[in-house]
C-alpha positions in Angstrom: -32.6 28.3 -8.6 -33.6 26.6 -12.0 -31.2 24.2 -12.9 -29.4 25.3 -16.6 -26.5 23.2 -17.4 -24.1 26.3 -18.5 -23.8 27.0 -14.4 -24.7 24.0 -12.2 -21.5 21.4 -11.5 -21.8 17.9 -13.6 -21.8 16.2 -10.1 -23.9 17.4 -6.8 -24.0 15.9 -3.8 -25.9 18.0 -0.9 -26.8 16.3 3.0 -25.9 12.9 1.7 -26.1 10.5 4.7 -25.9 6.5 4.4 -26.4 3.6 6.6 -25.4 0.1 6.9 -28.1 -2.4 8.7 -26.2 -4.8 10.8 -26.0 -7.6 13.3 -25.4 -4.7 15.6 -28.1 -2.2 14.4 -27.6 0.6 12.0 -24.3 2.0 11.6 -24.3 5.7 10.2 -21.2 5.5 7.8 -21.6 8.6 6.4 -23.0 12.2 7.6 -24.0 15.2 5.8 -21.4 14.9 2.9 -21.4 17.6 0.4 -19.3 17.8 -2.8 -19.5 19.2 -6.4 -17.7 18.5 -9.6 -17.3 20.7 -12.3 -17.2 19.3 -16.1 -13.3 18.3 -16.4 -12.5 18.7 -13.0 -10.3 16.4 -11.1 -11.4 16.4 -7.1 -9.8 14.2 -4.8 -11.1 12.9 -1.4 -8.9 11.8 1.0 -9.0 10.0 4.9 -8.3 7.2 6.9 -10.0 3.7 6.2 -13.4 4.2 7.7 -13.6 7.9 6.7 -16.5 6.8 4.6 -14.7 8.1 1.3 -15.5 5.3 -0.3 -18.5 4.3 0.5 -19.4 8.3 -0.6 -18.5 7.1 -4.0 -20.1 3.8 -3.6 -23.2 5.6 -2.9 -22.6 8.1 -5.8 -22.3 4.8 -8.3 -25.2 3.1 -6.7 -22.9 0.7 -5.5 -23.1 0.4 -1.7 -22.2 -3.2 -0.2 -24.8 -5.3 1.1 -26.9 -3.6 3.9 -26.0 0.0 2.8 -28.7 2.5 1.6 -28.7 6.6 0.7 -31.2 7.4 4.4 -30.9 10.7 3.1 -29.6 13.7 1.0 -29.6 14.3 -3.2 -27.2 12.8 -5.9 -27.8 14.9 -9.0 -25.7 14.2 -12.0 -26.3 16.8 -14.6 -29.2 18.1 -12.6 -30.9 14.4 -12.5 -31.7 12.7 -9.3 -29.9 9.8 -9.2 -30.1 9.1 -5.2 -33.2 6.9 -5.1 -32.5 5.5 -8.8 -33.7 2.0 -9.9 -31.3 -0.9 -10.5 -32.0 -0.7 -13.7 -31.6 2.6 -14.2 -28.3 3.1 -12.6 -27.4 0.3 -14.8 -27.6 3.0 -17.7 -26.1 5.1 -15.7 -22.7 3.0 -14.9 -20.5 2.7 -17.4 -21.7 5.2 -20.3 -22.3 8.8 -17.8 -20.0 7.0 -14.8 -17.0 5.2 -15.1 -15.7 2.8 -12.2 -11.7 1.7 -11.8 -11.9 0.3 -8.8 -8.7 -0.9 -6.4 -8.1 -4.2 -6.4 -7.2 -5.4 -10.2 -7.1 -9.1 -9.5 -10.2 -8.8 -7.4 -12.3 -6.7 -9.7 -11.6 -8.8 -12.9 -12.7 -11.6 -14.1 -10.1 -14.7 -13.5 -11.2 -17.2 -16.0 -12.9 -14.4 -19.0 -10.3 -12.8 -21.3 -9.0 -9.1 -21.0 -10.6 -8.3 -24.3 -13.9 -9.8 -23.4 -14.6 -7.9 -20.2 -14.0 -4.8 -22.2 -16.2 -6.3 -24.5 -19.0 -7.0 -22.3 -19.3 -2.9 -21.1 -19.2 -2.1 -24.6 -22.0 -4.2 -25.5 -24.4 -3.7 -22.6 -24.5 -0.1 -23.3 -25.0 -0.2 -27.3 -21.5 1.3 -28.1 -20.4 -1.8 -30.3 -21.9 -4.6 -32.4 -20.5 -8.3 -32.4 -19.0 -7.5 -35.7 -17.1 -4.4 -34.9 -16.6 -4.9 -31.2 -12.8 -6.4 -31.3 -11.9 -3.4 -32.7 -12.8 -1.2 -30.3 -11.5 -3.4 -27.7 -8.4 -3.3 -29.1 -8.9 0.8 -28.8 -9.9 1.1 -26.0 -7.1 -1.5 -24.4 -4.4 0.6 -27.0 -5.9 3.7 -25.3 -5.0 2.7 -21.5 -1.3 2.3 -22.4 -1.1 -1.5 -23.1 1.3 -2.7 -25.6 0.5 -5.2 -28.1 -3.2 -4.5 -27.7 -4.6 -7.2 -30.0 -2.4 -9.5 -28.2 -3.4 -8.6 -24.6 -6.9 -8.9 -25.5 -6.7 -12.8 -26.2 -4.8 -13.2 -22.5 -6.3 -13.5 -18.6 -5.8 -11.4 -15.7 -3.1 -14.1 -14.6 -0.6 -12.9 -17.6 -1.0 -9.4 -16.6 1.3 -7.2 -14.1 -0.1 -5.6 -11.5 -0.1 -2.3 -13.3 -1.1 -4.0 -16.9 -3.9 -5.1 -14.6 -4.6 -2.0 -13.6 -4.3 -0.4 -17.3 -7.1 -2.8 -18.1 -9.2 -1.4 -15.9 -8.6 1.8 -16.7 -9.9 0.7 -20.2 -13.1 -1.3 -18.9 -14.2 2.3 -16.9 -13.6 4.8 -19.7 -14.6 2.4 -22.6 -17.8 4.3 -22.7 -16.5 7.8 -22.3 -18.1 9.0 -19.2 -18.4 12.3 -18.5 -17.5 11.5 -14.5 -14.8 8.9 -13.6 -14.8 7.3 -10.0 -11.2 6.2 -9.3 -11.2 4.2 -6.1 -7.5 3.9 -4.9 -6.2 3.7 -8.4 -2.4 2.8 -8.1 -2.5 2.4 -4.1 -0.9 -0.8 -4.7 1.2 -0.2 -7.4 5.2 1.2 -7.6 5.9 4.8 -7.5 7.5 4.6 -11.1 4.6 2.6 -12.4 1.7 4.7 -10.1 3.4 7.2 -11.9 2.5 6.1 -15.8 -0.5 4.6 -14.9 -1.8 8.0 -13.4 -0.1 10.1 -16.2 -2.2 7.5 -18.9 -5.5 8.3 -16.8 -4.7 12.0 -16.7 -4.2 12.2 -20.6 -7.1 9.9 -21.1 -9.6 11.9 -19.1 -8.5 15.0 -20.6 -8.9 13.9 -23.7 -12.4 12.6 -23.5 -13.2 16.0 -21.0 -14.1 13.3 -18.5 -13.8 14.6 -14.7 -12.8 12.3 -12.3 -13.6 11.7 -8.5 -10.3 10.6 -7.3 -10.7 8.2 -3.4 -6.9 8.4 -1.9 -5.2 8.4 1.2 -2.1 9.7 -0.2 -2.0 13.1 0.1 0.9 13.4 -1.9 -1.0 12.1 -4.7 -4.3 14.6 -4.3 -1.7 17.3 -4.2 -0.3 16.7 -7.2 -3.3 15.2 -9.5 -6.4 17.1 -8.1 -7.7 20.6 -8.6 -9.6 20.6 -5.4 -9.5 18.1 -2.3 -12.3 17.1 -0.1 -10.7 15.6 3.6 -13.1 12.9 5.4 -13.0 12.0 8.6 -15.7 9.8 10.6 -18.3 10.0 8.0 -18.4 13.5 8.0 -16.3 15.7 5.3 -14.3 18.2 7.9 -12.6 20.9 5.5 -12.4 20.8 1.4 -10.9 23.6 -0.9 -7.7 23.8 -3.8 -5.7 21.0 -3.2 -2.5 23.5 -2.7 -4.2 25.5 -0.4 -5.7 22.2 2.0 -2.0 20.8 2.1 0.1 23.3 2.7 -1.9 25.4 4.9 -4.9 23.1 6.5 -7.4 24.2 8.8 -9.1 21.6 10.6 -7.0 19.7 13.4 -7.5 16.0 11.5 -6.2 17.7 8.2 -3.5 19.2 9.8 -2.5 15.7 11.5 -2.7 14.3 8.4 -0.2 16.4 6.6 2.0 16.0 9.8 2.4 12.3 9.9 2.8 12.1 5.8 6.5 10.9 5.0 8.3 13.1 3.2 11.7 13.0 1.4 12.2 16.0 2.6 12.3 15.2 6.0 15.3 13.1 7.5 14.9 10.0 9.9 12.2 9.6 12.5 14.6 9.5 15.3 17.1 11.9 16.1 19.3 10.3 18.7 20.0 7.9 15.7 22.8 6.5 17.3 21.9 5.8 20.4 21.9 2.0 19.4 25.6 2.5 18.3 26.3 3.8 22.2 24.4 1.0 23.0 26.6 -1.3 21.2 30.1 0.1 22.4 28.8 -0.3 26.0 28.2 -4.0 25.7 31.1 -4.3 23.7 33.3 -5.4 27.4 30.8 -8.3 27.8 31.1 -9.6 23.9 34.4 -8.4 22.9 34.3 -10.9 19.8 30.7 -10.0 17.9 31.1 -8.5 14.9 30.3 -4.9 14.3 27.7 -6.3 11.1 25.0 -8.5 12.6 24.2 -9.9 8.6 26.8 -9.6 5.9 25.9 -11.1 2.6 28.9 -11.6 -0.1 28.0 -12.1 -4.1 24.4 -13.5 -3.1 23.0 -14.7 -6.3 19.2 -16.4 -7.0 18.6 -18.4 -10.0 14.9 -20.0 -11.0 15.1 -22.2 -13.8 12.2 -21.6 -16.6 10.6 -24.4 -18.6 10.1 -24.1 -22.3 12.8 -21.4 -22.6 16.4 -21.5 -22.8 17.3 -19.0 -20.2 16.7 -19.4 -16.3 15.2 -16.4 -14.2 17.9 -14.5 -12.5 15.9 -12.6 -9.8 19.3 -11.4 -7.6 22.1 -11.2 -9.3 25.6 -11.0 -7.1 24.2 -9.0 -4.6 26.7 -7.8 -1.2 25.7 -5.8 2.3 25.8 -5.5 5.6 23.6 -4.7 8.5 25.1 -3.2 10.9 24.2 -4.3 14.8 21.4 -2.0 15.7 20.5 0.2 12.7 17.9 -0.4 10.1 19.4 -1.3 6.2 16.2 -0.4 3.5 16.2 -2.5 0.5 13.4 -0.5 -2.2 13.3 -1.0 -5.6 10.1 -1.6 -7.8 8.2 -5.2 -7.8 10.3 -8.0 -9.3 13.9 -5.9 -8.2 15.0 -8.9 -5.9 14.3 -7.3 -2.8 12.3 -9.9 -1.2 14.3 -12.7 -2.8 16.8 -11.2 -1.0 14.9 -11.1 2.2 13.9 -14.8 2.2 17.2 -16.3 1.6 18.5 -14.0 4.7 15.3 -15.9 6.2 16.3 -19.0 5.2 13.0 -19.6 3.4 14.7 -20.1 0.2 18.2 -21.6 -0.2 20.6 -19.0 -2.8 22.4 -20.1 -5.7 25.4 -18.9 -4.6 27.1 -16.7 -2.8 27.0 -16.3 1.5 24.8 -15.1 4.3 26.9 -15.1 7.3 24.9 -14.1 10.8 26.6 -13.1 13.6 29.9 -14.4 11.9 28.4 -18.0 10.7 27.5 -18.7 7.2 23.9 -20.0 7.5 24.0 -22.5 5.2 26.6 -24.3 7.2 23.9 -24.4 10.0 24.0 -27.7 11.6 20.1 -28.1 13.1 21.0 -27.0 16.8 22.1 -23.3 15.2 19.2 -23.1 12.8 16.9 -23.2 15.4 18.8 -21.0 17.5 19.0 -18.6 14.2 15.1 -18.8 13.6 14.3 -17.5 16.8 17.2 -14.5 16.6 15.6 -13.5 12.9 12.4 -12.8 12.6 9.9 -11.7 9.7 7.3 -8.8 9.9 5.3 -9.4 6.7 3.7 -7.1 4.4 -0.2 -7.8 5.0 -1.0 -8.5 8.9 -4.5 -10.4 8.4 -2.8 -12.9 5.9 -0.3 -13.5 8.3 -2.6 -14.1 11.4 -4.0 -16.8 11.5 -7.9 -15.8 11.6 -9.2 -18.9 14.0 -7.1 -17.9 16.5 -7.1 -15.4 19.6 -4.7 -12.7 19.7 -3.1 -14.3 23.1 -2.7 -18.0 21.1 -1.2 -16.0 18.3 1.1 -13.9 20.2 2.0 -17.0 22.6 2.7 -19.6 19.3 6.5 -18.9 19.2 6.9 -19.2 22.9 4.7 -22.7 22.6 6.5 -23.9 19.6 10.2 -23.3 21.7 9.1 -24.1 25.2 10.1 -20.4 26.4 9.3 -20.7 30.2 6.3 -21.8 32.3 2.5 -21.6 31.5 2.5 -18.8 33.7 5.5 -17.0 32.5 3.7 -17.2 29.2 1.1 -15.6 29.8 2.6 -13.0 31.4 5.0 -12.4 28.0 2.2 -12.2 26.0 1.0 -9.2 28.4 4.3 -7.6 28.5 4.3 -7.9 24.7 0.7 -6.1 24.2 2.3 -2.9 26.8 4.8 -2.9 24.3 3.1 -2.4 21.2 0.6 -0.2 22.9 -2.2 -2.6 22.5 -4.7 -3.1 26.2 -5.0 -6.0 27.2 -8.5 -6.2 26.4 -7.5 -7.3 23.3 -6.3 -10.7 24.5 -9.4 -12.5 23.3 -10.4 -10.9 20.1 -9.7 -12.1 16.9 -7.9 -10.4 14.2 -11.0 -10.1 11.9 -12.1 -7.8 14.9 -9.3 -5.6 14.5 -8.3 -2.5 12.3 -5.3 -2.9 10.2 -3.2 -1.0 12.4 -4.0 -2.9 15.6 -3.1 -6.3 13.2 0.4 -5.1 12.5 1.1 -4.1 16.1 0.0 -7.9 17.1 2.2 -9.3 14.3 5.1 -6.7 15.4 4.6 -8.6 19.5 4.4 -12.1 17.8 8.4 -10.9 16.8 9.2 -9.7 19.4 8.1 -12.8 21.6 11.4 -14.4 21.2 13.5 -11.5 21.5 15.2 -11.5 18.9 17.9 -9.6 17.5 17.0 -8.7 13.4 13.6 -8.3 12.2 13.3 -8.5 8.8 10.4 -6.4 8.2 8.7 -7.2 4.0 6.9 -4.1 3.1 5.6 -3.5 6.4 3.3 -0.7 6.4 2.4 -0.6 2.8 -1.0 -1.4 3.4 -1.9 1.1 6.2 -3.2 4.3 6.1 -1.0 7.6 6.5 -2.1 8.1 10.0 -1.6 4.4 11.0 1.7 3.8 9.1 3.2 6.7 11.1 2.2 5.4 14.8 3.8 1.8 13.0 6.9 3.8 11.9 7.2 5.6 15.7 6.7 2.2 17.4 9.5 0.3 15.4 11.9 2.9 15.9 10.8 2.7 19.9 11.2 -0.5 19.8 14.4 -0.4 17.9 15.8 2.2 20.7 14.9 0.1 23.6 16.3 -3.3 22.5 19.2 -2.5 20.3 16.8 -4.2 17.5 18.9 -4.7 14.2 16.1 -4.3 11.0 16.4 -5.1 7.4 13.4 -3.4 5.7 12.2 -4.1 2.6 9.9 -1.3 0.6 9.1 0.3 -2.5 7.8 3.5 -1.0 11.0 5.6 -0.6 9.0 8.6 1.4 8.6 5.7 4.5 12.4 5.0 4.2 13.5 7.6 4.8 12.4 8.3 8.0 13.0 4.9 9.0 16.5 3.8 7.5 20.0 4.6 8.7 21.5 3.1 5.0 19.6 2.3 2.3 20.6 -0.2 -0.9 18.8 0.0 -4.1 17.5 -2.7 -6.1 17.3 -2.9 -9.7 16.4 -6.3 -11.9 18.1 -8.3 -9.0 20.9 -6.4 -9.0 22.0 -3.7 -6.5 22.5 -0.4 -8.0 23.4 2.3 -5.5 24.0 1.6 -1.5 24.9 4.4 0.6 23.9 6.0 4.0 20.1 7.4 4.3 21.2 11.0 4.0 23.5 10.4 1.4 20.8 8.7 -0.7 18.2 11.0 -0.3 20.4 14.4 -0.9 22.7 13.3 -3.5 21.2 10.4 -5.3 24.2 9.2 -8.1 22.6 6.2 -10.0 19.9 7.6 -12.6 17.8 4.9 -11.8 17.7 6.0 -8.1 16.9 9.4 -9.3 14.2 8.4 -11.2 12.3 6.7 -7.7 12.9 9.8 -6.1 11.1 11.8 -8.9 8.5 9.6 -9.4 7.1 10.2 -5.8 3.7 11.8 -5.7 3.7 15.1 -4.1 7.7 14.9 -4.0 7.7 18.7 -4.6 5.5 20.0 -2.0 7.1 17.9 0.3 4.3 15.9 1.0 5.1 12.1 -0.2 3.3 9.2 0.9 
């Protein structure tokens, strides 16, 4: 068929296959992919990490990683075969017909250049602006992505910025040129739900305005049903069903699409487990052989954290006369968006940072009346699940050493005995025992979190406080994570405190949830309660903000 641009798609990919060389020999990353996209049209591709969506659009942007190459297949973007292109000639090709916004804002910009002049730079490698009219477009393209103050921003580093200001400016670098195809690679995966929420309303007017179609890489299907037109699932390299996004998510086909929409957290749906109180049982039952413990395993009365602030006349208040309880075997969620208190709140029930004022009793003793004896005693009862499993690994280390540290550091038992912990601790998490002498480099995210979920569990303790826990994990993933602290929770009587922004994950993981706003706690009530008949309007507004919220499809 000759190609005529009135009928062929702006983008078409047909048999594309790529390979990475490495130490190991040639890794096929991706199969056979096929995809079009039509002028305007949003498209979304969603999967696991390894799924090779990414590296599809890598591929599409010329863009692979070191040791990647197209082995085979045709990229044509408005009928021109751009598979086999020359660096230089992508190099015309990114930026004016492609726009990138890649994932990672702090990663992907420049540390030590201004905002304004990597906007600058893309403008002036592809013509589009002269030195002597180039701040102003800077400043229209910055104005453009949502930013306030544009002219301001411009003169300020990536340092000054939010997270989603960050992200804003990269929304500005990729559509400075006004592509006609926008590549967005995880867009707002790290980002609030109220702020994903702007920043992906911004793109969506953006791209409509320019008539810009974008290629949207997600693992949150919540998010591909509610931004894409059409939504291409990837799994292994291979793409394994694709169609209108409605249609895919509410009534998929293949079997990995289909476990995909099952283990997505919904609103909609109430807590993981449904013998709920079977810790509660748990509780009365020992209640003959500790008569005197209190029913809340934390309470925390008027808990307020102040940061002083050179240069200016008023300190930082980052939790403001804050009050709960945990009750002894049931998980309490603190959500609220980034800089709500919610961690603050988390390390001083740590005793990582020391409050202001107000108390943090534990098991009926103030903590900060901890003579050293009890502190130590206390550090081994509380412990932290953190937020990203590879920073909190230490990567020289084996998986047995770093499983066995805690035991080490408080002389729990022989060598032997040990070892044999450790062991018990991998059955527990469902990791083999193979794993004993990897490292964490040579493990998947998932398989880092369950080793960081055994090294707190080594001391059995009583109340994990778990920071953002599964944030970084994919949908499939975060759900076995979800299943095995709610296990885990059933067969030890485990008290949590998790800490999230996503409120999709808390509710199937949270008995009573408290929520955060500017350091100050706005609404606390039980899980159902929350969820059903939301009363603050600020607690409202995180509900509504949830991609996908109305299909019942929220991650």
């Amino acid at each position: 068929m000759t190609f005529t641009e009135a009928s062929a798609p702006l983008l078409s990919v047909q048999g594309l296959a790529v390979d990475f060389m490495t130490m190991d020999g040639v890794v096929h990353a991706v199969e056979g992919v096929d995809l079009e996209i039509s002028a305007g049209e949003t498209v979304a591709i969603v999967g696991e990490s390894g799924s090779g969506k990414s590296t599809t659009a890598m591929a599409i942007i010329g863009l692979l990683a070191s040791g990647g190459r197209v082995a085979a297949g045709s990229i044509r973007l408005d009928g021109r075969e751009i598979a086999h292109a020359s660096e230089s000639e992508m190099r015309m090709v990114r930026g004016r017909s492609i726009g990138l916004v890649p994932q990672d804002p702090m990663s992907n910009l420049n540390p030590v250049a201004k905002i304004g002049t990597q906007v600058a730079e893309t403008l002036l490698a592809h013509g589009l602006a002269n030195r002597r009219d180039v701040d102003a477009k800077v400043v229209e393209a910055l104005q453009a992505a949502g930013l306030p103050d544009p002219a301001q921003r411009a003169k300020q580093y990536p340092h000054e910025f939010s997270g989603g200001m960050r992200q804003r400016a990269l929304i500005a670098i990729g559509l400075a040129c006004k592509p006609r195809l926008l590549i967005a690679d995880e867009p707002t995966s790290a980002l609030d739900v109220t702020v994903q929420q702007t920043i992906l309303d911004q793109l969506g007017q953006m791209t409509r305005e320019l008539g810009t179609a974008v290629l949207l890489i997600t693992h949150d299907l919540g998010l591909a049903a509610e931004r894409a037109e059409r939504v291409i699932v990837m799994h292994r390299g291979r793409v394994v069903e694709q169609g209108p996004a409605r249609q895919i998510l509410e009534n998929p086909q293949h079997p990995y699409t289909q476990a995909l929409v099952a283990a997505a957290p919904s609103v909609a749906v109430a807590r993981l487990q449904p013998d709920a109180f079977i810790a509660k049982e748990r509780q009365e039952e020992a209640s003959a052989d500790a008569p005197t413990r209190p029913d809340h395993i934390v309470e925390m009365a008027n808990l307020t954290k102040v940061y002083p602030v050179r240069g200016r006349g008023e300190d930082f208040v980052a939790v403001k006369d804050v009050s709960l309880a945990i009750p002894r075997g049931e998980t309490v969620a603190i959500v609220g968006e980034s800089g709500s208190g919610k961690t603050t709140t988390a390390r001083m029930l740590l005793k990582l940072i020391e409050p202001t004022s107000g108390t943090i009793t534990y098991e009926g003793t103030d903590i900060a009346r901890m003579d050293r004896a009890q502190t130590r005693e206390f550090r081994q009862k509380v412990q932290p699940i953190f937020q990203d499993p590879y920073a909190s690994l230490n990567p020289m280390f084996t998986i047995e050493r770093l499983i066995a540290e805690p035991l080490d550091f408080y002389k729990r038992g022989s060598t032997t005995e040990r070892r044999a912990r450790v062991r018990q601790l991998l059955d527990d998490v469902a990791l083999p025992q193979s794993m004993l002498r990897r490292y964490p480099s040579e493990l998947s995210g998932g398989q880092r979190q369950r080793v960081a979920i055994a090294r707190a569990l080594a001391l059995s303790p009583e109340l994990i406080v778990c920071d953002e826990p599964v944030s970084a994990l994919d949908v499939l993933v975060q759900d076995q994570i979800l299943r095995l602290l709610g296990d885990l929770q059933r067969e030890y009587g485990l008290s949590y405190l998790f800490i999230s922004h996503d409120l999709a994950v808390v509710r199937l993981i949270s008995d009573y949830v408290c929520v955060m706003k500017d350091g100050a706690l706005v609404e606390a009530a039980s899980s159902e309660e929350i969820f059903t008949n939301p009363r603050d309007p600020y607690t409202r507004r995180l509900l509504a903000s949830i991609p996908g919220n109305e299909l019942g499809i929220a991650s």
